[in-house]
FINU-985436 format. One record per residue (C-alpha): y negated, x negated, z; residue number from 1. Coordinates in Angstrom, 2 decimals, always signed. Each point is the difference from the previous one (the first is absolute). Layout:
<gulums>
[gulum [Y X Z] NUM]
...
</gulums>
This chain:
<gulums>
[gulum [-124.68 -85.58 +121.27] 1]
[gulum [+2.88 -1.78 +1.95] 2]
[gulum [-1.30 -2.61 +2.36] 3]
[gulum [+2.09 -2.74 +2.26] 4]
[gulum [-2.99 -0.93 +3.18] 5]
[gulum [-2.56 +1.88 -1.81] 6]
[gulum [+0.23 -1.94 -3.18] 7]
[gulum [+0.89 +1.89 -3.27] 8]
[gulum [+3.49 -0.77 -1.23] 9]
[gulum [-1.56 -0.39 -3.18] 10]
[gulum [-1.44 -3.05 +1.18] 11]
[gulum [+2.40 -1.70 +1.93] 12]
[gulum [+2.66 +0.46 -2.45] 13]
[gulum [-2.03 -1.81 -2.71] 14]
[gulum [-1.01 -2.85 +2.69] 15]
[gulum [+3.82 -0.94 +0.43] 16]
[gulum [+1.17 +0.47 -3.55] 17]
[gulum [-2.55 -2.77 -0.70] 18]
[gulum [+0.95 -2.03 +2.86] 19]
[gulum [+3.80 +0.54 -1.25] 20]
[gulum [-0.47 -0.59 -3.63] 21]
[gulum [-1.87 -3.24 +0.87] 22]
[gulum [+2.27 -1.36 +2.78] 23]
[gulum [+2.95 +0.79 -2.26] 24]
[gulum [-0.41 -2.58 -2.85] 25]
[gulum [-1.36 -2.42 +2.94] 26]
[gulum [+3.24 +0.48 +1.78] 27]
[gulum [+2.27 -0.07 -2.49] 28]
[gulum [-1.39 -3.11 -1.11] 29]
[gulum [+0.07 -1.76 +2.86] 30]
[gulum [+2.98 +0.64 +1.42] 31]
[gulum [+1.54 -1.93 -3.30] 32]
[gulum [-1.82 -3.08 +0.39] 33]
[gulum [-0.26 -0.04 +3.80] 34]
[gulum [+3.21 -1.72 +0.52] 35]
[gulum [+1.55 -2.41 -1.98] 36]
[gulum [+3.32 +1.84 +0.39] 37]
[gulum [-0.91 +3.31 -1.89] 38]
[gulum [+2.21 +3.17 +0.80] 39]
[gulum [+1.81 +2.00 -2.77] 40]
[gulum [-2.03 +2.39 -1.69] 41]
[gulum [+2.68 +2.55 -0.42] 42]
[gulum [+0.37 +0.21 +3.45] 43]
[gulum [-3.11 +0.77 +0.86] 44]
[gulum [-0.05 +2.73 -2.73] 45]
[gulum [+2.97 +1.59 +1.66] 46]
[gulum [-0.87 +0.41 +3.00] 47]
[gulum [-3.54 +1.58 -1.06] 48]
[gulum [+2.23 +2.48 -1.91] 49]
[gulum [+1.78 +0.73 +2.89] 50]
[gulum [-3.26 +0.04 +2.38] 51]
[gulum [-1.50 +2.68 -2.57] 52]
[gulum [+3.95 +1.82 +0.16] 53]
[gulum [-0.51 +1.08 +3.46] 54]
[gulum [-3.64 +0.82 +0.18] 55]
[gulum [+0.54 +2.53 -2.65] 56]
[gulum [+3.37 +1.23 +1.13] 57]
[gulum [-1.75 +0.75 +3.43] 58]
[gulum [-2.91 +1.97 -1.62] 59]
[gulum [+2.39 +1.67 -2.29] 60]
[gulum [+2.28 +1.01 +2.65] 61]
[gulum [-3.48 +1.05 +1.99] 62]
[gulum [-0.79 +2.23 -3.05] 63]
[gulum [+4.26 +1.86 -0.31] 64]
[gulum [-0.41 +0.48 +3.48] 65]
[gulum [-3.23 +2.44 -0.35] 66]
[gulum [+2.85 +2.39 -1.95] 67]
[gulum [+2.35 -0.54 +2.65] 68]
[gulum [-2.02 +1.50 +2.90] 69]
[gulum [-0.58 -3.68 +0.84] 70]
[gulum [+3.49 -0.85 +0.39] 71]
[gulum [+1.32 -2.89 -1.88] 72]
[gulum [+2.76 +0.46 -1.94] 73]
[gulum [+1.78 -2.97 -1.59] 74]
[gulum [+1.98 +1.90 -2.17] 75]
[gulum [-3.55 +0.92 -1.45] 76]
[gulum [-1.09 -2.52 -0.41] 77]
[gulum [+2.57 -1.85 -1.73] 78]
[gulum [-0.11 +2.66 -2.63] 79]
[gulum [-3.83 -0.14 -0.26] 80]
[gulum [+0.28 -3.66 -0.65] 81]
[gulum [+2.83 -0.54 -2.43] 82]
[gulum [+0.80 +3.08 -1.32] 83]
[gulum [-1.19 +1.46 -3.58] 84]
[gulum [-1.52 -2.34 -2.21] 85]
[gulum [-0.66 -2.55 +2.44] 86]
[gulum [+1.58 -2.55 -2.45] 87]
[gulum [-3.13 -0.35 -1.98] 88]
[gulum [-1.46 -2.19 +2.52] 89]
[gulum [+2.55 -2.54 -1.04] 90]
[gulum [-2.33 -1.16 -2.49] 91]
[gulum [-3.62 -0.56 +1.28] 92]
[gulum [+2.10 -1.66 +2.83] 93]
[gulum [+1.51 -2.37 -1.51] 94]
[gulum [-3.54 -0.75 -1.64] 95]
[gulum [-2.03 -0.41 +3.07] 96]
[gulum [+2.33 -2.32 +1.47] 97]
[gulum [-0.39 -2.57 -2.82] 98]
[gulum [-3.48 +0.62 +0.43] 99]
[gulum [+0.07 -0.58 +3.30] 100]
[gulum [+1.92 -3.42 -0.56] 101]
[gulum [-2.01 -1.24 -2.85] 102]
[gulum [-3.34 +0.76 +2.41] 103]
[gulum [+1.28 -2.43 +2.04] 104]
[gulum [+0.57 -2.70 -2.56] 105]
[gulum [-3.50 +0.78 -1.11] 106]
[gulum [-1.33 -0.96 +2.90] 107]
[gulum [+1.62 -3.26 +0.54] 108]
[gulum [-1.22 -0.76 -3.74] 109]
[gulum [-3.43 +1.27 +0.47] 110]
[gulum [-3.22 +0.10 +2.62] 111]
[gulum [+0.02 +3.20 +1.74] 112]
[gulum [-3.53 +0.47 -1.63] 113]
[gulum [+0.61 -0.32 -3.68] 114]
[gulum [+3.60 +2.16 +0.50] 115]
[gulum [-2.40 +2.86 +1.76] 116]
[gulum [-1.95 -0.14 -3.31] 117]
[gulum [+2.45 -0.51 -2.50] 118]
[gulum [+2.68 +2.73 +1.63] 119]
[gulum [-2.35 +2.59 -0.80] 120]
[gulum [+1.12 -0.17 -3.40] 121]
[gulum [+2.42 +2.48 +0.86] 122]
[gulum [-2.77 +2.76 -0.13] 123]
[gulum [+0.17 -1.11 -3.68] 124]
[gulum [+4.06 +0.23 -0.34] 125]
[gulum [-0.06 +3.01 +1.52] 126]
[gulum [-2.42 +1.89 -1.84] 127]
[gulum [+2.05 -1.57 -3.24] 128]
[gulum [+3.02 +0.92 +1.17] 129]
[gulum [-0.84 +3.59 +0.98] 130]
[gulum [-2.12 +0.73 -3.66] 131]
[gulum [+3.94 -0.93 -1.50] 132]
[gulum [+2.06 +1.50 +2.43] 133]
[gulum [-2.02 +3.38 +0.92] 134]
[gulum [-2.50 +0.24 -2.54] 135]
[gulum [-3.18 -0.36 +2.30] 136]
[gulum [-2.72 +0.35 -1.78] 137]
[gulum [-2.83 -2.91 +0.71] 138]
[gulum [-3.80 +0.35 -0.38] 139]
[gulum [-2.55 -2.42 -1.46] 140]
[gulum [-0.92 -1.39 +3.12] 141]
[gulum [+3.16 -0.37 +1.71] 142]
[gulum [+1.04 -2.15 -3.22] 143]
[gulum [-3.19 -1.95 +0.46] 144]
[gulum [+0.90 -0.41 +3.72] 145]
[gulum [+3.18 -1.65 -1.21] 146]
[gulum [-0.79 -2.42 -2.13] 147]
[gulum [-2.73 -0.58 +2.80] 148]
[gulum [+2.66 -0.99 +1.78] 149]
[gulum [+2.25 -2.15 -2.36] 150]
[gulum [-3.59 -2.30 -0.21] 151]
[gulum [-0.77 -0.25 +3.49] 152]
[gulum [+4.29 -1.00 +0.46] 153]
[gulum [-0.46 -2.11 -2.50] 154]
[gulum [-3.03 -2.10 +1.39] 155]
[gulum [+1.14 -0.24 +3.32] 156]
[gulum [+2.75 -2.35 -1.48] 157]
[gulum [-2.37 -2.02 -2.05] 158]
[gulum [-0.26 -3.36 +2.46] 159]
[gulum [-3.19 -2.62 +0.08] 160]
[gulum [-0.41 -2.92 -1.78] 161]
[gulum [-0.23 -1.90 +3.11] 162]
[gulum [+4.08 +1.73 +1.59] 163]
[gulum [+1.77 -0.31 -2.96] 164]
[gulum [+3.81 +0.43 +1.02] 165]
[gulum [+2.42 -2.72 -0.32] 166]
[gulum [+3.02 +0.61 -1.91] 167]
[gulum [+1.70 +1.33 +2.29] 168]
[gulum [-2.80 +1.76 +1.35] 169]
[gulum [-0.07 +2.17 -3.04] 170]
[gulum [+3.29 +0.83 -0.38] 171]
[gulum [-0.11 +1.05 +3.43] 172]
[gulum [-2.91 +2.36 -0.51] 173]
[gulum [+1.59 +1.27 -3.05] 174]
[gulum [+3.56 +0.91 +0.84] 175]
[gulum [-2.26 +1.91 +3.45] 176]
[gulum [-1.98 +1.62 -3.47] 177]
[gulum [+3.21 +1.47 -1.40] 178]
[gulum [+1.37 +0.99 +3.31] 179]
[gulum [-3.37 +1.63 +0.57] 180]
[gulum [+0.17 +1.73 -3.23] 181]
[gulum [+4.03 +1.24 +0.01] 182]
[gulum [-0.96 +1.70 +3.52] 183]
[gulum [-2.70 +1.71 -1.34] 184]
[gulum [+2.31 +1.33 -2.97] 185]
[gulum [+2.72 +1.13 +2.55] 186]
[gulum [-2.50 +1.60 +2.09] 187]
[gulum [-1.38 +1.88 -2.64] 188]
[gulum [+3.66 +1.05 -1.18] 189]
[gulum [+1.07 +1.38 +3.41] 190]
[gulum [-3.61 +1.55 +0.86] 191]
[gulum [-0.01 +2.04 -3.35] 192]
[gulum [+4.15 +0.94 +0.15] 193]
[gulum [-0.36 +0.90 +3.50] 194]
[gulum [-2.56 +2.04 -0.82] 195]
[gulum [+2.23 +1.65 -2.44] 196]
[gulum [+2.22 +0.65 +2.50] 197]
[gulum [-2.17 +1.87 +2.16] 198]
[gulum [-0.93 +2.51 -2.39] 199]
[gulum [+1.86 +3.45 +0.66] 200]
[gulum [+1.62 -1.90 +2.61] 201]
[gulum [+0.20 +2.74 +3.44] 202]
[gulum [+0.99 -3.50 +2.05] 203]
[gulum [-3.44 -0.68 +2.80] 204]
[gulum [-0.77 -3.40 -0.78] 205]
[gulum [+0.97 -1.38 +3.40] 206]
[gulum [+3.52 +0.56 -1.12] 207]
[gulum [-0.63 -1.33 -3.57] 208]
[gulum [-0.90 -3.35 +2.32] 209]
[gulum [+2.80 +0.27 +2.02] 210]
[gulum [+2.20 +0.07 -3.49] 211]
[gulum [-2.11 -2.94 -1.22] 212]
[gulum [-0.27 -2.17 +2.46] 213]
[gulum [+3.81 +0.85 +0.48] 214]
[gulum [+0.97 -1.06 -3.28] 215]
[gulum [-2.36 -2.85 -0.04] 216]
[gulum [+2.33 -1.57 +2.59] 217]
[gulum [+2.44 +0.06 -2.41] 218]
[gulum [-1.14 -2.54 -2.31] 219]
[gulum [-1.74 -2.05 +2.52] 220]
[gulum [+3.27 -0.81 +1.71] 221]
[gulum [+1.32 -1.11 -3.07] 222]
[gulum [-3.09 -1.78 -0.50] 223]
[gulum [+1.25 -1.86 +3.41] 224]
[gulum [+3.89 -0.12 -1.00] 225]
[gulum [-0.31 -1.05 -3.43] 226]
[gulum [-3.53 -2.51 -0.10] 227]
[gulum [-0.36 -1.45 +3.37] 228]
[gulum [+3.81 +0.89 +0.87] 229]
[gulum [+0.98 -3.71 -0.01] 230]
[gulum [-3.19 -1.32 +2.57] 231]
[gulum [+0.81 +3.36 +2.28] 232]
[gulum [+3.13 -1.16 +0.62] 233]
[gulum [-0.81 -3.28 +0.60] 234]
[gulum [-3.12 +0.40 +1.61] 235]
[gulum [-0.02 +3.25 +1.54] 236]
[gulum [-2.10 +3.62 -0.79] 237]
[gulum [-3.16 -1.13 +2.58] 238]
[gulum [-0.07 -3.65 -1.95] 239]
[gulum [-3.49 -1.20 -0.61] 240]
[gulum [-1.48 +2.74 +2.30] 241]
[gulum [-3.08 +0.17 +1.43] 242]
[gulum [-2.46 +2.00 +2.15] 243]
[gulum [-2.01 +0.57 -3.42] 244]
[gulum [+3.08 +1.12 -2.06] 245]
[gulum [+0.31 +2.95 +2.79] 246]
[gulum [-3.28 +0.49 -0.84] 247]
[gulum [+0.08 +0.13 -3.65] 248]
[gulum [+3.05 +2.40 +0.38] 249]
[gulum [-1.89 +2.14 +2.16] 250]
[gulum [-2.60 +0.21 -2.20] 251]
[gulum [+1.35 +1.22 -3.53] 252]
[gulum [+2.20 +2.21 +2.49] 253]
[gulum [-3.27 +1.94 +0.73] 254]
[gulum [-2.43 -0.32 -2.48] 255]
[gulum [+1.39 +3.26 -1.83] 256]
[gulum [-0.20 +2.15 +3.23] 257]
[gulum [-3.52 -1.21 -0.32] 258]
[gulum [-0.74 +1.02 -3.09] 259]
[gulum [+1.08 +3.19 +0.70] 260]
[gulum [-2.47 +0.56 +2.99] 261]
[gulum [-2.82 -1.20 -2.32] 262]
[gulum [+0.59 +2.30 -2.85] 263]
[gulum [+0.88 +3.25 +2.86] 264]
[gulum [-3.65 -0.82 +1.19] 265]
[gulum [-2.22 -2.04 -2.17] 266]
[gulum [+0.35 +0.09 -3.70] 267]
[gulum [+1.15 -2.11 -3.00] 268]
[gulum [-3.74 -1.76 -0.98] 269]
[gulum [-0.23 -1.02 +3.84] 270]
[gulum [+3.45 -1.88 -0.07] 271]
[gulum [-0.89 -1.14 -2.81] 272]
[gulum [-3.37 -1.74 +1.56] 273]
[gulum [+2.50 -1.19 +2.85] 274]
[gulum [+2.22 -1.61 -2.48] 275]
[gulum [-3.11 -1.74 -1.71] 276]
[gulum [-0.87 -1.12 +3.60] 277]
[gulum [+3.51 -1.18 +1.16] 278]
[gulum [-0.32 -2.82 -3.51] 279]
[gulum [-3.57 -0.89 +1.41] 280]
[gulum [+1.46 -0.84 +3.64] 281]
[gulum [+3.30 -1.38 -1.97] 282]
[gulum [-1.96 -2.22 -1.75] 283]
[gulum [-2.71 -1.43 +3.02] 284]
[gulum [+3.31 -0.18 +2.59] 285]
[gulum [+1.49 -2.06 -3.42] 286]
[gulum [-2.53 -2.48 +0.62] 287]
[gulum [+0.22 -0.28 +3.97] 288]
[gulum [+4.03 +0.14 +0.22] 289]
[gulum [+1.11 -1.73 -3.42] 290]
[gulum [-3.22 -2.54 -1.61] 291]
[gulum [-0.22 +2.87 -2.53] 292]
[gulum [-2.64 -1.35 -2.52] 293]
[gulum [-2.26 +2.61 -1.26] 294]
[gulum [-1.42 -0.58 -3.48] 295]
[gulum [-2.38 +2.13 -2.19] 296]
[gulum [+2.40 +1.45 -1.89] 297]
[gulum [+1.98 +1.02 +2.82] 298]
[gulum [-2.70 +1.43 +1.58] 299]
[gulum [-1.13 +2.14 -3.04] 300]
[gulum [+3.87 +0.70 -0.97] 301]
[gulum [+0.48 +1.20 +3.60] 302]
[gulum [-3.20 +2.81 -0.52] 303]
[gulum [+1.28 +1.17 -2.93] 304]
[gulum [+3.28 +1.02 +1.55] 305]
[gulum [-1.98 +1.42 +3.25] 306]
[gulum [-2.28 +1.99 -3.01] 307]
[gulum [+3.30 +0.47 -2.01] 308]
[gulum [+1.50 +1.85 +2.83] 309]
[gulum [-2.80 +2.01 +1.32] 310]
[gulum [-0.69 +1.31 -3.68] 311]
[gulum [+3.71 +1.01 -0.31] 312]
[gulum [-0.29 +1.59 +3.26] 313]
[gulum [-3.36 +1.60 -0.73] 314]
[gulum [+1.08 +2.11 -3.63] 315]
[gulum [+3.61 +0.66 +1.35] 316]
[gulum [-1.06 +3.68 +0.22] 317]
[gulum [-1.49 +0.47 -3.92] 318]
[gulum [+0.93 +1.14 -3.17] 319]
[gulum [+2.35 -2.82 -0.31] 320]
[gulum [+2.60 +1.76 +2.18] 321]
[gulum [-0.11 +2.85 -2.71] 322]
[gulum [+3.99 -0.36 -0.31] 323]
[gulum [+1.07 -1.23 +3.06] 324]
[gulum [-2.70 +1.89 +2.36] 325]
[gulum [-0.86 -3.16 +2.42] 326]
[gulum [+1.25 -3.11 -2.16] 327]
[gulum [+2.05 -2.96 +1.67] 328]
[gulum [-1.84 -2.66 +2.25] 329]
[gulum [+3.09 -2.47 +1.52] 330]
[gulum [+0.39 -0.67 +3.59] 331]
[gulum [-0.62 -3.71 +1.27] 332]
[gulum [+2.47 -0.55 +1.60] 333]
[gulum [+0.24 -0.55 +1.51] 334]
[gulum [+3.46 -0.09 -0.22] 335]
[gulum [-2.06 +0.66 -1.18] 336]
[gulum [-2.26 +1.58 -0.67] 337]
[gulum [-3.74 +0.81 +0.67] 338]
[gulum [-0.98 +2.29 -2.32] 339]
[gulum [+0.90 +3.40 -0.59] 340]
[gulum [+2.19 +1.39 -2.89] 341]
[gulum [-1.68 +3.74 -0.09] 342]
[gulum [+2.28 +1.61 -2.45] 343]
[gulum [+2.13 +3.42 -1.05] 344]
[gulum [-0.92 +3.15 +1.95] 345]
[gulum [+3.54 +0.42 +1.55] 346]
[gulum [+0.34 -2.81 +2.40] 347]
[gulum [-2.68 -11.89 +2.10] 348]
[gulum [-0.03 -0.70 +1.01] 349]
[gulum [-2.71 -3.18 +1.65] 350]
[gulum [+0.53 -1.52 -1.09] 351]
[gulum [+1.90 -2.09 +0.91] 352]
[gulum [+0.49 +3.40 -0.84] 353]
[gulum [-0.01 +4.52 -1.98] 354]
[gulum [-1.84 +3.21 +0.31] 355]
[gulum [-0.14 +2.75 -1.88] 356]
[gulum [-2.95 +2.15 +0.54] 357]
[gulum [+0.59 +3.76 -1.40] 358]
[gulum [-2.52 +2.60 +1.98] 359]
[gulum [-2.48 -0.68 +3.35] 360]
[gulum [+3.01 +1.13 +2.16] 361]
[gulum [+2.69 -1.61 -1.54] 362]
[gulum [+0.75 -3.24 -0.18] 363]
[gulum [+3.03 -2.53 -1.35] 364]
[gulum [+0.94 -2.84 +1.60] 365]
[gulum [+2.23 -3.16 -1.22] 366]
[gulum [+0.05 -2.74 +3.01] 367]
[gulum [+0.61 -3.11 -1.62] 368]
</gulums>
């Protein structure tokens, strides 16, 4: 077993996926209401894109150069990258990015604990999405896991007699709702097409990132251009910027590389118990960091998503994958994703974040 100081990869790797799934949410969150002058989320979701560009390129070009006696050759690489049907990336891309902006939005609507609870509804989209689009088959349990988790989403919004939200208030909390919710659809759409795209596909998956991250930029500059274009120009790229928007850059940046580690050396039930533990600190930092009030139904919502989670986890291997042979489990995010999309047995995501999981030495990465 690999070990970093003596201490099984296994571990570690699940250690800082929790600590990154957590801090993620906490970050993003706060770095919208830290200031009073707030920074333009299509900025930030840029330059994560681009962040992500180059970390893949570089492992990419790492990988070509292995079949160039360890020279690197541009010319390569170029073709490696944007040559065939790289053009199918186009449409995941554009996809994640408007995920990626409307996870922002969500956050300035919403307490980083109850959008930790809520955005794992897009375990739910994507299972939906890839029973219509690939014909997964679904077992008994993993249904009952589901609606599991539609309950437990569903409670965690109920409030308390004694914080009932003003007017405003509420149509705060449910415009963040809908934002939540259209995310989750969009991340189950790209998990489950890119997916589809991997199947036959000779391309390593370092280079599919390289061609989706590339083409993510795409619509994230226009993202930039077209909705914050105006207050760019006035106000510059950097405007609103703080230490903690770095941070929240640098985190959806590297929670799929992450993911990846955790899958390579721990397994899909274990992520999912770090996922279930990254809501738990969510929620108790919630209360420290933002007055987060915890009610009863909030606390009873928010273990039916941990159970939710762990139980989809748990039968991911059963007769339900029948059709499919390992059925569809979406990455958090973180962009993500967090957790894995184990699909098609060709080859995130965290995600923020997907991952598709095909034999014990093979493994299918989408950093979001």
């Amino acid at each position: 077993m690999a070990e970093l100081f003596g201490v099984p990869l296994k571990y570690i790797s699940l250690v800082v996926l929790t600590v990154q799934n957590s801090m993620l949410v906490l970050v993003m969150r706060y770095s919208r209401v830290v200031s009073d002058t707030r920074y333009y989320t299509s900025t930030a979701v840029l330059l994560s894109e681009l962040t992500k560009f180059c970390v893949c390129l570089y492992i990419s070009a790492r990988e070509t150069m292995k079949e160039h006696n360890g020279q690197l050759v541009p010319s390569a690489v170029y073709r490696e990258v944007l040559g065939g049907d790289s053009w199918k990336m186009l449409i995941p891309a554009g996809l994640y990015t408007i995920q990626n902006n409307l996870q922002y939005v969500a956050v300035s609507l919403l307490d980083a604990a109850t959008f930790q609870a809520t955005y794992q509804l897009k375990i739910l989209t994507t299972a939906l999405c890839s029973v219509i689009l690939l014909g997964t088959v679904l077992g008994m349990m993993r249904w009952a896991s589901l609606v599991m988790l539609t309950v437990g989403v569903i409670l965690v919004q109920l409030p308390s007699g004694d914080d009932a939200p003003s007017a405003d208030g509420q149509s705060a909390n449910l415009m963040g709702l809908l934002t939540v919710f259209v995310a989750c659809v969009l991340s189950g759409l790209a998990g489950v097409y890119f997916e589809k795209v991997l199947k036959g596909s000779r391309k390593s998956l370092w280079t599919r990132n390289v061609q989706l991250s590339l083409f993510s930029t795409i619509p994230a500059l226009f993202g930039v251009l077209v909705v914050d274009g105006q207050g760019v120009r006035t106000n510059g790229f950097f405007y609103g910027y703080t230490s903690w928007t770095l941070g929240a850059i640098a985190c959806q940046a590297v929670g799929g590389l992450i993911v990846a580690v955790v899958v390579k050396y721990a397994d899909n039930i274990l992520k999912g118990f770090a996922t279930s533990i990254s809501i738990i600190l969510s929620c108790l930092a919630s209360v420290w960091i933002f007055d987060f009030r915890i009610t009863k139904a909030f606390v009873f919502g928010t273990a039916l998503v941990i159970y939710a989670t762990y139980m989809y986890g748990k039968y991911a291997g059963g007769p339900s994958n029948a059709k499919q042979g390992n059925g569809v489990l979406p990455s958090s995010n973180a962009r993500e994703e967090n957790v894995p999309i184990a699909g098609s047995s060709s080859g995130q995501q965290d995600g923020d974040i997907q991952l598709n999981e095909m034999e014990p030495s093979k493994f299918n990465v989408k950093v979001v």
